[in-house]
C-alpha atoms as an extended CHARMM CRD file, in Angstrom:
* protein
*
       232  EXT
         1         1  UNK       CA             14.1260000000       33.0970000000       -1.8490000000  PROA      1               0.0000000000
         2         2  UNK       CA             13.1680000000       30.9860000000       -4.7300000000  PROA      2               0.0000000000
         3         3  UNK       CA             12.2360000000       27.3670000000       -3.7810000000  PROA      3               0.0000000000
         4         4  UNK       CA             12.1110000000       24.8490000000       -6.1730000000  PROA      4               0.0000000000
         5         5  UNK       CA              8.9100000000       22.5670000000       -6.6690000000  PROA      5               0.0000000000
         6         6  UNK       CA             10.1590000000       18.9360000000       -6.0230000000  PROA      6               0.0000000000
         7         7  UNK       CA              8.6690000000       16.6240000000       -9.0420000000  PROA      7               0.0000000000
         8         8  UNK       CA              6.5960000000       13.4690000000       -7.8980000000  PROA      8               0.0000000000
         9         9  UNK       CA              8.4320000000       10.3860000000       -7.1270000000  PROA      9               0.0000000000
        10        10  UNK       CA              7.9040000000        7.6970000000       -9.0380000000  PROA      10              0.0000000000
        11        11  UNK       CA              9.4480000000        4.4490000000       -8.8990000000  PROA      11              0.0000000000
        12        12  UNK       CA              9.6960000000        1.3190000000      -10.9820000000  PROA      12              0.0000000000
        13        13  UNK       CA              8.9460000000       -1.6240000000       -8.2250000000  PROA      13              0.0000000000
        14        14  UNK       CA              5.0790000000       -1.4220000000       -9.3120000000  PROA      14              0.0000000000
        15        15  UNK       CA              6.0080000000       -2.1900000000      -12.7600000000  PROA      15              0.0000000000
        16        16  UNK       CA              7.5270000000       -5.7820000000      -11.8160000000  PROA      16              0.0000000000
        17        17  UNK       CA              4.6160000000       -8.3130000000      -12.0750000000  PROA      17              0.0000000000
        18        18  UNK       CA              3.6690000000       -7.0090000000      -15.6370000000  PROA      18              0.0000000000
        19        19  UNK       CA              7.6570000000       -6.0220000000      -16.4560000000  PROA      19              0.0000000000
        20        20  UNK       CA              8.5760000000       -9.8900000000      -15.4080000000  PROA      20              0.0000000000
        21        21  UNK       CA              5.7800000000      -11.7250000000      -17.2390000000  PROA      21              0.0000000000
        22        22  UNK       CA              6.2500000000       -9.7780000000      -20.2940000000  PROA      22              0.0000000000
        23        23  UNK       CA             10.6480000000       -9.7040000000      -20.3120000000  PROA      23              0.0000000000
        24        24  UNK       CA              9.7970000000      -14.0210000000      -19.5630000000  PROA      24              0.0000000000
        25        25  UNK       CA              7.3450000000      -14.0800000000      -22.5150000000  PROA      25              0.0000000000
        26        26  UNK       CA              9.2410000000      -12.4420000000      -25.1750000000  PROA      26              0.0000000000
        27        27  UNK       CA             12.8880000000      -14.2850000000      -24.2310000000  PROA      27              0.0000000000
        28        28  UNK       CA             10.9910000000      -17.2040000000      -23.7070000000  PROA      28              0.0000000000
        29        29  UNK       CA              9.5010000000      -16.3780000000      -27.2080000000  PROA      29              0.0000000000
        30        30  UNK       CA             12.7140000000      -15.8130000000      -29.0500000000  PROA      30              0.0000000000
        31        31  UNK       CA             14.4220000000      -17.9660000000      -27.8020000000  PROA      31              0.0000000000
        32        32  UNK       CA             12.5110000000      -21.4270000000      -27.8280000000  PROA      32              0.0000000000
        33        33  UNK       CA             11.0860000000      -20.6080000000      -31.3690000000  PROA      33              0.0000000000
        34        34  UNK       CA             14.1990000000      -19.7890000000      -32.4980000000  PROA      34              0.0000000000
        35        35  UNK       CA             15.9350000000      -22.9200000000      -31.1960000000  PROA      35              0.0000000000
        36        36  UNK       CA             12.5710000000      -24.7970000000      -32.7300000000  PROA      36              0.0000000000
        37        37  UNK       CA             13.4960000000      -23.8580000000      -36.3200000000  PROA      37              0.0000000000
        38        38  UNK       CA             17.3230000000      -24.1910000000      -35.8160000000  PROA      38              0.0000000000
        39        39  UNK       CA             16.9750000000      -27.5080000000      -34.2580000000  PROA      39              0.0000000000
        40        40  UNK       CA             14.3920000000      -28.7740000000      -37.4300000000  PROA      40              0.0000000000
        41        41  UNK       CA             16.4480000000      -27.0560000000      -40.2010000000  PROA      41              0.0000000000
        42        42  UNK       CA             19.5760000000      -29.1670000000      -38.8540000000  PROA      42              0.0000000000
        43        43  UNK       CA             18.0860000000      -32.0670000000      -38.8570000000  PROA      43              0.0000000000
        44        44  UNK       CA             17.0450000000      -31.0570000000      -42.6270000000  PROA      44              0.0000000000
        45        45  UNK       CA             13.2080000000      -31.2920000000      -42.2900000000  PROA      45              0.0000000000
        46        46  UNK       CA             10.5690000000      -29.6460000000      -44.3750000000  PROA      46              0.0000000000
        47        47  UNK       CA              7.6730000000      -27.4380000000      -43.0300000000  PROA      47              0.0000000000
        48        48  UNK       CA              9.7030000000      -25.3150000000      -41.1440000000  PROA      48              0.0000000000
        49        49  UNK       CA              7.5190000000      -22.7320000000      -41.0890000000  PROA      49              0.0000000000
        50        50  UNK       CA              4.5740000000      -24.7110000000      -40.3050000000  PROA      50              0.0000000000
        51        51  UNK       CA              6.1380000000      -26.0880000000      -37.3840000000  PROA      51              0.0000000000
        52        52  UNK       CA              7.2880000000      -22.3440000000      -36.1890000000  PROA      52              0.0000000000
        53        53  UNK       CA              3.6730000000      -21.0950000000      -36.1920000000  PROA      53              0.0000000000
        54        54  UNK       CA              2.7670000000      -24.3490000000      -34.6470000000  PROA      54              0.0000000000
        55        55  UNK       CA              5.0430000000      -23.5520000000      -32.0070000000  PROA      55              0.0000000000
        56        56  UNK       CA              4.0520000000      -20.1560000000      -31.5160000000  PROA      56              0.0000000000
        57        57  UNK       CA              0.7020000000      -20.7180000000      -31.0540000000  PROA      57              0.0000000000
        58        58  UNK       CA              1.1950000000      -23.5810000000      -28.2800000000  PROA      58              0.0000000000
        59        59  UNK       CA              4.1420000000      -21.6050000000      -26.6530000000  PROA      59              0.0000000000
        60        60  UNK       CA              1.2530000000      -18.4610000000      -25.9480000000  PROA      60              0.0000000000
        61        61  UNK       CA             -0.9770000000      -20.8770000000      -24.8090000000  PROA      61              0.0000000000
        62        62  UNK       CA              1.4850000000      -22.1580000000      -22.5910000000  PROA      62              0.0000000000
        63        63  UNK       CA              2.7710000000      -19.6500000000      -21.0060000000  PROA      63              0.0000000000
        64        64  UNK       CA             -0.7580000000      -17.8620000000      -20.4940000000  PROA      64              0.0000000000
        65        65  UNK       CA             -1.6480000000      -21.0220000000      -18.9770000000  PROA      65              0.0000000000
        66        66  UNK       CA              1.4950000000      -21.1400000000      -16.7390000000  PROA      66              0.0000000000
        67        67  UNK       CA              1.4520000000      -18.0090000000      -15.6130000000  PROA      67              0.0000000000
        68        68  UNK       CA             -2.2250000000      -17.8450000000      -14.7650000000  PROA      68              0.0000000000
        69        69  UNK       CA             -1.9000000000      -21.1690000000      -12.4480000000  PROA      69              0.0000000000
        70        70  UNK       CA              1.4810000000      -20.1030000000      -10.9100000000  PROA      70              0.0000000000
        71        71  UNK       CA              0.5220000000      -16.6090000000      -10.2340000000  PROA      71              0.0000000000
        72        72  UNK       CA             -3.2730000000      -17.7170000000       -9.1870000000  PROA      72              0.0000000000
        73        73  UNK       CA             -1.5640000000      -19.8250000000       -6.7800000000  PROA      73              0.0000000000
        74        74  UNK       CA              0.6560000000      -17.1300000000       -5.2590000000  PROA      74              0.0000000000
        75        75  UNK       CA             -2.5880000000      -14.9120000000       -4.8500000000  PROA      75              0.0000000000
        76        76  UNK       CA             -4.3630000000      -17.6510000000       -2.9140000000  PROA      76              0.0000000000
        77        77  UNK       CA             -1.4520000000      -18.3020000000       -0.4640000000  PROA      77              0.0000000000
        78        78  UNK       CA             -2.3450000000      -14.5880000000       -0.0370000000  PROA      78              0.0000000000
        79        79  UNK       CA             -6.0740000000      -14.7240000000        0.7260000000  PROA      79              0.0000000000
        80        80  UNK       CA             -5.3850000000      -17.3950000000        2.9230000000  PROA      80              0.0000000000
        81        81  UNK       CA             -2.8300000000      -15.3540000000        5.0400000000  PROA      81              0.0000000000
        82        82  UNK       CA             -5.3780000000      -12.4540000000        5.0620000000  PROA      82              0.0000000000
        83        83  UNK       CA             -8.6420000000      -14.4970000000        6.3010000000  PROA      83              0.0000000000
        84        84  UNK       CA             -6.1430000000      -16.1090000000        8.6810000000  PROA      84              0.0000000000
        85        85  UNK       CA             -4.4700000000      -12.3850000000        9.9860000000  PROA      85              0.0000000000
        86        86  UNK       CA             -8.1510000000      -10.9930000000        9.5670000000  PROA      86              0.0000000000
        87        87  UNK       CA             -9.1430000000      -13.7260000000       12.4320000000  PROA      87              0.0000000000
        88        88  UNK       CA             -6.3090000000      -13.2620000000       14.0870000000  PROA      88              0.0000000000
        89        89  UNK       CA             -7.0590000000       -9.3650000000       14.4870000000  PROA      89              0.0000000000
        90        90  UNK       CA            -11.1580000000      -10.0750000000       15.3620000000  PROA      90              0.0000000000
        91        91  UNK       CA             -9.6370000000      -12.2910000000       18.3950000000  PROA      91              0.0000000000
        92        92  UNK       CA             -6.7450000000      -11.3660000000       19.7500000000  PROA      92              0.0000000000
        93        93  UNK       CA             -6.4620000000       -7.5330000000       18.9390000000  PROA      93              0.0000000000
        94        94  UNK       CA             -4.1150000000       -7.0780000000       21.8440000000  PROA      94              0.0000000000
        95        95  UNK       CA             -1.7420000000      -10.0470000000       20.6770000000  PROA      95              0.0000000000
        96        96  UNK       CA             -1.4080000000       -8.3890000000       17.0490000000  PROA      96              0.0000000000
        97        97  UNK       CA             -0.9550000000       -4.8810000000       18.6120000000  PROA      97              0.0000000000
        98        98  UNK       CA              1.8650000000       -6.0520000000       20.5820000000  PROA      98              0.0000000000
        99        99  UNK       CA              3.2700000000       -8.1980000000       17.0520000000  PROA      99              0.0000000000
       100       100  UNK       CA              3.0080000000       -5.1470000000       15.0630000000  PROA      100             0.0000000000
       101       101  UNK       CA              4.9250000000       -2.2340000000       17.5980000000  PROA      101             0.0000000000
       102       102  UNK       CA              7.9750000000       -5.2090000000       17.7120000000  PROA      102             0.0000000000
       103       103  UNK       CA              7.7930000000       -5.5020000000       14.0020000000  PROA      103             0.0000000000
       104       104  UNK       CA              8.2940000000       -1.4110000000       14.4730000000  PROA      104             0.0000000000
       105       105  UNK       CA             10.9700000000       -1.5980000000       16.8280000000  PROA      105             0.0000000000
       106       106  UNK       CA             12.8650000000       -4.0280000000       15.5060000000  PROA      106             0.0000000000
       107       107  UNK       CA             12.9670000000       -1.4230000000       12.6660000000  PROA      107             0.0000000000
       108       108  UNK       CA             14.6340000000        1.1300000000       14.7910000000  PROA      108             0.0000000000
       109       109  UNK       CA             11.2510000000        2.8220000000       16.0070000000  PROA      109             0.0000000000
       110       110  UNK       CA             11.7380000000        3.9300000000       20.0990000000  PROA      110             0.0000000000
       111       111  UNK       CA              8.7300000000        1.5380000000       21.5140000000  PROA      111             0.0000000000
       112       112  UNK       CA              6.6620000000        4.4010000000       22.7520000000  PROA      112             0.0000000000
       113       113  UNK       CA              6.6980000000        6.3870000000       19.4280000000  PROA      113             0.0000000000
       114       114  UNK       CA              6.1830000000        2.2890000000       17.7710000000  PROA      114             0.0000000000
       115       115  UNK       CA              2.8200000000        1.7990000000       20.2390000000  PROA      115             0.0000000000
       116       116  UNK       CA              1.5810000000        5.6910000000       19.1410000000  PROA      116             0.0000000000
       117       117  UNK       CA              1.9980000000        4.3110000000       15.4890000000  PROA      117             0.0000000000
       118       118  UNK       CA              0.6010000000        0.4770000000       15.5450000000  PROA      118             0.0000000000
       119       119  UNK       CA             -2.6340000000        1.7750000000       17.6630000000  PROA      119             0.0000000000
       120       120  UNK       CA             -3.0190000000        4.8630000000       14.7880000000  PROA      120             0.0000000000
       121       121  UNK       CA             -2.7600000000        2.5280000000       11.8270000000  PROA      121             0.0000000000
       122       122  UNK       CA             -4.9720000000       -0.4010000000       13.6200000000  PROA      122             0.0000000000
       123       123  UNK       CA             -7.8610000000        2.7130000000       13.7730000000  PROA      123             0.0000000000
       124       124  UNK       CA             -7.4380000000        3.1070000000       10.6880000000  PROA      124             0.0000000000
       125       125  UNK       CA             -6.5800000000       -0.0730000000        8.7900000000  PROA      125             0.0000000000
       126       126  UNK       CA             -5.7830000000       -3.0030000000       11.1710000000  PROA      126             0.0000000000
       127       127  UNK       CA             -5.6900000000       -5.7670000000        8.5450000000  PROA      127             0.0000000000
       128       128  UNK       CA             -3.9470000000       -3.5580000000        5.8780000000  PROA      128             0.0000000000
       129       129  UNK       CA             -1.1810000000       -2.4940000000        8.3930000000  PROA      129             0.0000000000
       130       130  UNK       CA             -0.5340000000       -5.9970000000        9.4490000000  PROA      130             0.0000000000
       131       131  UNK       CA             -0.6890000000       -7.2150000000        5.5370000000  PROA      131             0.0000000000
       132       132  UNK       CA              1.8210000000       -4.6760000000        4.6520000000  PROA      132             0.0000000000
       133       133  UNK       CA              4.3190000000       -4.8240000000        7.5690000000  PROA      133             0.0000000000
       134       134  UNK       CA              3.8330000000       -8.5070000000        8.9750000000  PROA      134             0.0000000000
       135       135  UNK       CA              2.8590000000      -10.3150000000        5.5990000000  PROA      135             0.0000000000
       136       136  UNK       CA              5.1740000000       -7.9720000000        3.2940000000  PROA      136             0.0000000000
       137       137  UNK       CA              1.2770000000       -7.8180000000        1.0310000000  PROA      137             0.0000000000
       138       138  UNK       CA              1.0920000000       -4.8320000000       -0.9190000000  PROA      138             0.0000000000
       139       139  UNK       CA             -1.1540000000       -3.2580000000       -3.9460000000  PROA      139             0.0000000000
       140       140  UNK       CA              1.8700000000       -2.6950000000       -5.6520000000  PROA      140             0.0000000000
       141       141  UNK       CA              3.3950000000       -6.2970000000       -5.3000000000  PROA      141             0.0000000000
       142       142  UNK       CA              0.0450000000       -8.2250000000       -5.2030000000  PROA      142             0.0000000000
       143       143  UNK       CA             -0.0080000000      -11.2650000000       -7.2490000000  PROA      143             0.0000000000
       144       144  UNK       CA             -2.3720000000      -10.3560000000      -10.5910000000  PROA      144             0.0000000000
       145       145  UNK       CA             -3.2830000000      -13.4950000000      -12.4460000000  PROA      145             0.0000000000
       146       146  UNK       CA             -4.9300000000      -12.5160000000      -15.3930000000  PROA      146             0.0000000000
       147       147  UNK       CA             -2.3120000000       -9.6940000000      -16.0190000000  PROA      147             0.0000000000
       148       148  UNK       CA              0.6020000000      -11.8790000000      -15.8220000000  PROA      148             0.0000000000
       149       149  UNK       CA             -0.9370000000      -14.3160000000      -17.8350000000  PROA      149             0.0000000000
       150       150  UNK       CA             -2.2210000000      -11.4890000000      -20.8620000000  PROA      150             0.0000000000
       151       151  UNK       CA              1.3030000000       -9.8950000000      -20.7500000000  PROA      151             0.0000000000
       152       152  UNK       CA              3.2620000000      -13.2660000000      -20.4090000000  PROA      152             0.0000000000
       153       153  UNK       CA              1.5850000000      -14.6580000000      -24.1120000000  PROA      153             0.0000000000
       154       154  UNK       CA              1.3970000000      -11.1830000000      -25.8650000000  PROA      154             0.0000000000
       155       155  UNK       CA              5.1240000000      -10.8870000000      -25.2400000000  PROA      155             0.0000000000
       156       156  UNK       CA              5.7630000000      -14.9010000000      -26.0690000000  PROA      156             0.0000000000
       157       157  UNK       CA              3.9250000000      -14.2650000000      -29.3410000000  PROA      157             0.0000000000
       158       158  UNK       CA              5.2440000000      -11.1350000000      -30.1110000000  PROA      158             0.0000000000
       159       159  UNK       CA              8.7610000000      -12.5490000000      -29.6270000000  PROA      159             0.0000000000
       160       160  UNK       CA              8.1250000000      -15.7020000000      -31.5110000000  PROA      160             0.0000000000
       161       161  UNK       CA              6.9980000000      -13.5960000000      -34.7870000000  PROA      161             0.0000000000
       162       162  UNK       CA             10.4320000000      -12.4820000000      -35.1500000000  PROA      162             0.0000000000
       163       163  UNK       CA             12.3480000000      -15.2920000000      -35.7710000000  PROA      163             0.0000000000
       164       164  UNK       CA              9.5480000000      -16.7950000000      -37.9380000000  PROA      164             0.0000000000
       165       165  UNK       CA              9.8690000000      -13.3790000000      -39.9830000000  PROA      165             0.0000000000
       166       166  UNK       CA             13.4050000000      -14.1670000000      -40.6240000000  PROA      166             0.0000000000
       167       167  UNK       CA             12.8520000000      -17.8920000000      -41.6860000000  PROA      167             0.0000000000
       168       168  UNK       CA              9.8270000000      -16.7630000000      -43.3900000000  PROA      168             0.0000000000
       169       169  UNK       CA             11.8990000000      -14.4270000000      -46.0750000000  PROA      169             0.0000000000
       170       170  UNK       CA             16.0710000000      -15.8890000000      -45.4620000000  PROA      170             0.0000000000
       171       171  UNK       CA             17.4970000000      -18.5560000000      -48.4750000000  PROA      171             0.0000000000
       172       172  UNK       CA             17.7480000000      -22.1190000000      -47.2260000000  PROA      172             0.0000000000
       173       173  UNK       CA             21.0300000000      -22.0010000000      -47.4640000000  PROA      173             0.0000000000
       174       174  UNK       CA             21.7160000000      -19.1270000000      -45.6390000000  PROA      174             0.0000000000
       175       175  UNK       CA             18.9150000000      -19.7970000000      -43.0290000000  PROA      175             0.0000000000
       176       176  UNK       CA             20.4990000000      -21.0540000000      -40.0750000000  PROA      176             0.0000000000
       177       177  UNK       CA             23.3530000000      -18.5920000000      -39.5310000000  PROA      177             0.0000000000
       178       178  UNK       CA             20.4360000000      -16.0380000000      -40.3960000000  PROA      178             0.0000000000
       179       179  UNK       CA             18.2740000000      -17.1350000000      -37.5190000000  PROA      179             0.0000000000
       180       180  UNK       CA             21.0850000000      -17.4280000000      -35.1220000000  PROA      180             0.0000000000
       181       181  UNK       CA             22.6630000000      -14.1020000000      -35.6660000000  PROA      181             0.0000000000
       182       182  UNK       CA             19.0940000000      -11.9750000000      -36.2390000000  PROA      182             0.0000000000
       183       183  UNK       CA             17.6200000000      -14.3670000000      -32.7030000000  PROA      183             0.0000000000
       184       184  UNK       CA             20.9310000000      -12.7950000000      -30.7850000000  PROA      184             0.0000000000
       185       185  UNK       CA             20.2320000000       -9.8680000000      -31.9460000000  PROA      185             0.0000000000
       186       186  UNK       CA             16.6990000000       -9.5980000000      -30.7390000000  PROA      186             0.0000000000
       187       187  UNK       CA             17.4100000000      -10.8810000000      -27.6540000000  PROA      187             0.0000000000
       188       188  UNK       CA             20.4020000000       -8.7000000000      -26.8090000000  PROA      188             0.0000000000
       189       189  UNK       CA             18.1490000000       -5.7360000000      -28.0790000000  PROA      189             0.0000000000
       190       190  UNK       CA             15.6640000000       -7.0580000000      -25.8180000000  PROA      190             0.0000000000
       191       191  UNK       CA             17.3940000000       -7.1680000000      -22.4930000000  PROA      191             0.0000000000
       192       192  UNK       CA             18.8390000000       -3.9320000000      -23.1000000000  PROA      192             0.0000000000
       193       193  UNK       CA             15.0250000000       -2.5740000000      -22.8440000000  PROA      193             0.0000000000
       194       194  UNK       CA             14.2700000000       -4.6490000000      -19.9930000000  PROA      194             0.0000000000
       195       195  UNK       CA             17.4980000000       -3.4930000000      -18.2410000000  PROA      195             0.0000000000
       196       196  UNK       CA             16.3090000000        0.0080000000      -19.4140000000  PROA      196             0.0000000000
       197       197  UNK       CA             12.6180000000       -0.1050000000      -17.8980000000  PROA      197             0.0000000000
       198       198  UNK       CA             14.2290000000       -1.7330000000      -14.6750000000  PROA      198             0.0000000000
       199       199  UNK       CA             17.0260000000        1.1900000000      -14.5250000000  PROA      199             0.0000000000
       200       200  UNK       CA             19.8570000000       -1.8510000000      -14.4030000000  PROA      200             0.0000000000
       201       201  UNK       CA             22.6340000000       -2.1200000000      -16.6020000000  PROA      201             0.0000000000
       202       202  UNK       CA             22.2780000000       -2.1650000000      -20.1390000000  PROA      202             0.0000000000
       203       203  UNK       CA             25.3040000000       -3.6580000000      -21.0330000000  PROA      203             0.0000000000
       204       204  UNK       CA             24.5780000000       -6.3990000000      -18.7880000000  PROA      204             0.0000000000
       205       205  UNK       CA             21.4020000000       -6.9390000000      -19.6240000000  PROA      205             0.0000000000
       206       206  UNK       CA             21.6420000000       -7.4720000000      -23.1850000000  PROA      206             0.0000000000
       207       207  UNK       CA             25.1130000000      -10.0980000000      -22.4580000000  PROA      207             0.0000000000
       208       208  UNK       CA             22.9170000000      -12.3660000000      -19.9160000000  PROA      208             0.0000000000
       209       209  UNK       CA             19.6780000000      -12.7370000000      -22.3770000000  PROA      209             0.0000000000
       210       210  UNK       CA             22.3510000000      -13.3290000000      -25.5340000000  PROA      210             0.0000000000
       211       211  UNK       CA             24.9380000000      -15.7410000000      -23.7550000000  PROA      211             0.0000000000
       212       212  UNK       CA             21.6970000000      -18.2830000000      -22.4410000000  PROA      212             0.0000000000
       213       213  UNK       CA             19.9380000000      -17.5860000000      -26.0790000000  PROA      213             0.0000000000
       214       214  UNK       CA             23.3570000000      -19.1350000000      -27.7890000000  PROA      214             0.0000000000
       215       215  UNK       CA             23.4780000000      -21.7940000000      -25.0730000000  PROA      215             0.0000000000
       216       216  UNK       CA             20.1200000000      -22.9460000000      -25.9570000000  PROA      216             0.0000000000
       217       217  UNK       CA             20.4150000000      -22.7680000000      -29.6140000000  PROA      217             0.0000000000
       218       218  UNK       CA             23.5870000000      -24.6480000000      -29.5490000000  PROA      218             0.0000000000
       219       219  UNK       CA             22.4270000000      -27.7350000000      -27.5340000000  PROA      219             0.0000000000
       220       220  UNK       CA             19.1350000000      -27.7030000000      -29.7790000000  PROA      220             0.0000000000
       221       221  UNK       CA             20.7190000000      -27.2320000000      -32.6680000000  PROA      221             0.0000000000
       222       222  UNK       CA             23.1860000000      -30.2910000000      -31.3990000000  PROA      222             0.0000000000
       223       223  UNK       CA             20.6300000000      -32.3190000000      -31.0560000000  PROA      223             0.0000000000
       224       224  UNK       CA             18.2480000000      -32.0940000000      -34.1260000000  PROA      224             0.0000000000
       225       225  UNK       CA             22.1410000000      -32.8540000000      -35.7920000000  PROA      225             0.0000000000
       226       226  UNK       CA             22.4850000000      -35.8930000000      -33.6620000000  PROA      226             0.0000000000
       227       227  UNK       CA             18.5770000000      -37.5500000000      -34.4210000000  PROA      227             0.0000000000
       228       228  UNK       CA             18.8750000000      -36.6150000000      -37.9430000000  PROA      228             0.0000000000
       229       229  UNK       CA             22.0860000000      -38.8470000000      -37.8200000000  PROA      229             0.0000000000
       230       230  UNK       CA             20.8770000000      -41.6770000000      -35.8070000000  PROA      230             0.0000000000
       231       231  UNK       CA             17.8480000000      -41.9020000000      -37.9120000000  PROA      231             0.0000000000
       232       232  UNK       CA             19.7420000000      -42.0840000000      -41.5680000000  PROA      232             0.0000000000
């Protein structure tokens, strides 16, 4: 009897913090770059490009920044909950035994087999067991500051370049429906991958990122129209 050598699992949930930050920068990217130039070239101002790279460079900024103090805060509402299980553990070990074999039989676990298995793991790892089943704290869902924030303004700037490439080398008179249609483009090409990478749907993917990129365009291209009206 031949039996086949199962492959190692592997699994996509670790790939989230980075895989979020990095989908959030690049839409975020396209899309408010874009709308920068479309909502200028309305209005019929000069230094379009100059305000595009202007843009780019604060949107990176931005978003590193954002990230960094968002996810920074997530991480510390962790390290508080750990210090605060870790004391928790040091004084009332008995307590937290008890929490963690009803945390297992609420699961489905028969209570005697849930005691064997909360006493085994507390040997072994009392504060890790409680931070994974009590706290829901993993390694693979920790909060990462400084890689959400790296991968948030790589992917803003990366996205950003691409619609300043198009208004860099399109005809004035031609640039607008250029940057709208090459922008949808991007960003339907863009949550296709992300759909991809997450094993979602493609198709659905790509229509959700394209149908809010044309909503945002549209109102800013609306309104560059409507100040470069009230100001004639």
């Amino acid at each position: 009897m031949i039996t086949m050598r199962r492959k190692p699992e592997t699994h996509r949930i670790n790939r989230s913090g980075w895989l979020r930050a990095a989908v959030l920068g690049s839409n975020d990217g396209i899309i408010s770059t874009a709308s920068l130039l479309i909502g200028v070239s309305a209005a019929g101002q000069e230094h379009i490009m100059l305000t595009g790279i202007a843009g780019l460079a604060a949107g990176a900024m931005s978003m590193a920044a954002g990230e960094y103090v968002s996810v920074s805060s997530q991480a510390d509402i962790e390290t508080a909950d750990l210090l605060k299980e870790h004391i928790e553990l040091q004084t009332y070990p008995a307590a937290e035994l008890r929490e963690l074999v009803n945390i297992y039989v609420k699961r489905g676990i028969p209570r005697k087999l849930a005691t064997q298995v909360a006493r085994q793991l507390m040997k072994q790892d009392a504060l890790g067991a409680h931070a994974r089943d009590e706290l829901g704290i993993s390694s693979t869902l920790k909060a990462r500051p400084l890689q959400a924030a790296l991968a948030s303004s790589t992917s803003f700037a990366i996205g950003a370049s691409l619609p300043l490439a198009i208004a860099a080398v399109a005809p004035m008179p031609v640039l607008l429906p250029m940057l709208v249609g090459s922008s949808l483009l991007f960003l339907g090409i863009l949550g296709a991958i992300a759909a991809q990478i997450g094993n979602a749907s493609i198709l659905r993917g790509a229509w959700r990122v394209i149908f809010w990129g044309a909503t945002a365009m549209s109102i800013t291209a609306g309104t560059g129209k409507l100040f470069a009206y009230m100001l004639l």
